[in-house]
C-alpha positions in Angstrom: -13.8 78.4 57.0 -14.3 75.9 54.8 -16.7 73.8 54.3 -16.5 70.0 55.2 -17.1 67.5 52.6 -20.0 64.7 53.3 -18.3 61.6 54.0 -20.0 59.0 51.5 -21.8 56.5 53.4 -20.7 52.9 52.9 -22.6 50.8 50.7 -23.8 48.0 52.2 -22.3 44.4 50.9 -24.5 42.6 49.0 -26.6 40.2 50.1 -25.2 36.5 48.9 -28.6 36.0 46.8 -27.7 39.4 45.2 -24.2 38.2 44.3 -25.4 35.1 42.4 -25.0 35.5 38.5 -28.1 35.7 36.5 -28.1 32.0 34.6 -27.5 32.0 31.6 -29.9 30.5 29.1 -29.1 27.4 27.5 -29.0 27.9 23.5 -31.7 25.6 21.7 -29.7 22.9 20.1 -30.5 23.6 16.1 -30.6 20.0 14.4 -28.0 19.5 11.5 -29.4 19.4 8.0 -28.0 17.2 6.3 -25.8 18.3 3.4 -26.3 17.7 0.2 -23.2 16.0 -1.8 -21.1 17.9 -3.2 -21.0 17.9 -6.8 -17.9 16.7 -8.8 -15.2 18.8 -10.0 -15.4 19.4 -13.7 -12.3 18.2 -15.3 -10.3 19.6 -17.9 -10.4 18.5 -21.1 -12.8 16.1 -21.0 -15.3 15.3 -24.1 -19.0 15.6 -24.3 -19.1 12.0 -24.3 -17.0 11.4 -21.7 -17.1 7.7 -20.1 -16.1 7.4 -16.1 -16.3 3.7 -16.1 -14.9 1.8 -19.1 -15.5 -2.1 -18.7 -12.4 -4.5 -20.2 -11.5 -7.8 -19.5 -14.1 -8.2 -16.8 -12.6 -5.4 -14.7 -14.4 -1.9 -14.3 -11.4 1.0 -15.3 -11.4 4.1 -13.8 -12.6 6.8 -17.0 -11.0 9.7 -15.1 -7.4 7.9 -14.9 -4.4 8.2 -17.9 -4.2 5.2 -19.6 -1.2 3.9 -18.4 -2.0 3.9 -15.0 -6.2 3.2 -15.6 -5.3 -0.7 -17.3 -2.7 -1.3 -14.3 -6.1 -1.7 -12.5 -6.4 -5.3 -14.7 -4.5 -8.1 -13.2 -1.2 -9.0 -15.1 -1.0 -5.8 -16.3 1.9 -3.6 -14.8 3.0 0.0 -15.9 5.1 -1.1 -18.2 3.0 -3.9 -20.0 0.1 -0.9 -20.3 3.0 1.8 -21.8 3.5 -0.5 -24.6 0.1 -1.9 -25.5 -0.5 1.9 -25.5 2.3 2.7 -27.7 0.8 -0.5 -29.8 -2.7 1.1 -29.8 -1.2 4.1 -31.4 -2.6 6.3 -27.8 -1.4 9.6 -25.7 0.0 7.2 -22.7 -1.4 10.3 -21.1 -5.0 10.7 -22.4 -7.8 10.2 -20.1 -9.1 6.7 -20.6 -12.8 8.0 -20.4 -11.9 10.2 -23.2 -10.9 7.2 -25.9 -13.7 5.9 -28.1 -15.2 2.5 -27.8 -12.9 1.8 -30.7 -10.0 2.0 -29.2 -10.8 0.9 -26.1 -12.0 -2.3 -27.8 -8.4 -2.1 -29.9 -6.4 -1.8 -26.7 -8.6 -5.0 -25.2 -8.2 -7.0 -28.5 -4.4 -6.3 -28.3 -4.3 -7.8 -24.8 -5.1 -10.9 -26.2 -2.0 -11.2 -28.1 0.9 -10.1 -26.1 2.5 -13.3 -26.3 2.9 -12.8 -30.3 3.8 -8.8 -30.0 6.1 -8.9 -26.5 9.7 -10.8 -26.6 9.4 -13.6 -24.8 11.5 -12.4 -21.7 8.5 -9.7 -21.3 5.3 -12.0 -20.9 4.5 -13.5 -17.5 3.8 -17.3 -19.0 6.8 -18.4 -21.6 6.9 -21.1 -22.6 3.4 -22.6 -21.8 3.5 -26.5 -20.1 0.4 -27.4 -22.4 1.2 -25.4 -25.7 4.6 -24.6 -25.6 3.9 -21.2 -26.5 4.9 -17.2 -24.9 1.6 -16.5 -23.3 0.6 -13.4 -21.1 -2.2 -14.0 -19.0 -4.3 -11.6 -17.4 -7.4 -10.5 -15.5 -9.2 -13.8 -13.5 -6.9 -16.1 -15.7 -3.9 -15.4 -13.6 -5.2 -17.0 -10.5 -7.0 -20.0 -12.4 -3.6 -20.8 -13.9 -1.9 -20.4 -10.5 -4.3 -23.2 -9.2 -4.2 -24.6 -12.1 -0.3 -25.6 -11.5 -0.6 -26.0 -7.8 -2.8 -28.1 -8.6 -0.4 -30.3 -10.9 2.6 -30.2 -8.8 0.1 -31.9 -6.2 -1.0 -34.7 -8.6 2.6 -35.4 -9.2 4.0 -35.2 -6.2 6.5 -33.1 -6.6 8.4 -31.3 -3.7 6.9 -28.1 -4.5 3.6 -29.9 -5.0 4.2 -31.8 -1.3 5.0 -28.4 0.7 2.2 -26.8 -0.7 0.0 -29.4 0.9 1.5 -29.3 4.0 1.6 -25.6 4.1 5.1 -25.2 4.4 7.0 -22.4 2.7 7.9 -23.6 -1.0 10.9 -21.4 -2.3 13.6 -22.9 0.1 13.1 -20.3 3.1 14.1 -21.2 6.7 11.6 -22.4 9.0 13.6 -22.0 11.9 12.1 -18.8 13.0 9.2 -17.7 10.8 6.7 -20.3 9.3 7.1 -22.8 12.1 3.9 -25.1 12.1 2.9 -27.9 14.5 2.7 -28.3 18.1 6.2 -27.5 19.2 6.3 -23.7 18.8 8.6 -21.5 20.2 12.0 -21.6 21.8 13.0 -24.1 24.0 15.2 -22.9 26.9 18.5 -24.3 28.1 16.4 -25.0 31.7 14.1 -27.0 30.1 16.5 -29.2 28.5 17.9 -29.5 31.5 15.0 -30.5 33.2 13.9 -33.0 30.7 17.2 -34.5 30.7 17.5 -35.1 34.1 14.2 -36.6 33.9 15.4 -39.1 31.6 17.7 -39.8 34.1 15.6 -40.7 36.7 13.3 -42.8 34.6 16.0 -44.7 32.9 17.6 -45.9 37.0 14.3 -46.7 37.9 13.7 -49.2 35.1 16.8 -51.1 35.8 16.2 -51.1 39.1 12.9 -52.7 38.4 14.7 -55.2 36.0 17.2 -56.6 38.9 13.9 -56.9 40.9 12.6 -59.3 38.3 15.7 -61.2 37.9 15.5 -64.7 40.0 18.0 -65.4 42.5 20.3 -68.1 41.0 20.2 -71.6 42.7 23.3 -73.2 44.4 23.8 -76.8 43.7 23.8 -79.0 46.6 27.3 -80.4 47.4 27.3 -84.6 47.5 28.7 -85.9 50.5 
């Protein structure tokens, strides 16, 4: 015959304090070190004495910038102005500014100087100069002191200009309808309230001629002779 197989015995279930998962540790928090600054890229073609801050007209350049767009950085200077005094200068529009000698770079500021005489006069930002008569081109901090400089002028004279700019209203003929509004009536009035403050009127103007016949005397009847 043959032979029976043991039945396996059942394991028993385990017990709920069995079952529980062993914690887990908690991982030491490492502190962050804190990293060191990265070094700058080397750039190409760049010269042993290689500036990356050239000071002119007051104004810190960026060094690593072309020149065209490095004196754009000066006030009154715009691409186009810095092309040209660049073409003037006799310099690569695309050298790095950091790369030009202190002679040039003084050139380039000297020539600022005298864009009036060098630029047509349709090309400078000041023709025709109120005090000299003369093409000017102003630039760096002079732009703004000749901007309060003539604010300042068309205040002293009253002029129109000179009178919204001390009121703070808009100056070049803009609406004020909308935008700009100033004073203590802002925003739209509604048909309702129109309405409402006309009938108001109303009310008040009947009540003050009521008030008047009050005030009038009675007028006196003269006495018939017998």
């Amino acid at each position: 015959m043959p032979e029976e197989k043991e039945t396996p015995e059942p394991e028993a279930a385990p017990s709920p304090a069995e079952g529980k998962k062993p914690e887990r540790k908690k991982k030491e928090e490492k502190e962050e070190e804190p990293k060191a600054p990265k070094a700058p890229k080397k750039l190409e073609g760049v010269k042993e004495d290689f500036r990356y801050i050239v000071r002119m007209a007051n104004t810190d350049l960026d060094g690593t910038r072309s020149v065209a767009y490095a004196l754009t950085s000066i006030g009154g200077v715009g691409i186009r102005v810095s092309e040209a005094v660049a073409d003037l200068a006799g310099v690569s529009r695309v050298e790095r500014l950091g790369n030009l000698s202190e002679e040039q770079t003084d050139k380039i500021e000297g020539l600022l100087g005298t864009l009036g005489e060098s630029f047509p006069h349709w090309m400078v930002n000041r023709p025709k100069d109120w005090e000299t008569g003369l093409d000017m081109h102003v630039f760096g901090s002079d732009v703004d002191i000749r901007v309060r400089d003539d604010i300042n002028r068309m205040k002293m004279i009253r002029s129109y200009k000179g009178v919204r700019h001390e009121t703070g209203q808009k100056v070049r003929g803009q609406r004020t309808r909308s935008n700009g509004r100033t004073g203590l009536t802002v925003g739209v009035t509604k048909k309702a309230a129109l309405a409402a403050q006309a009938a108001k009127k109303a009310e008040e103007g009947g009540a003050k001629e009521a008030k008047k016949e009050e005030k009038k005397p009675a007028a006196a009847v003269p006495e018939k002779k017998e």
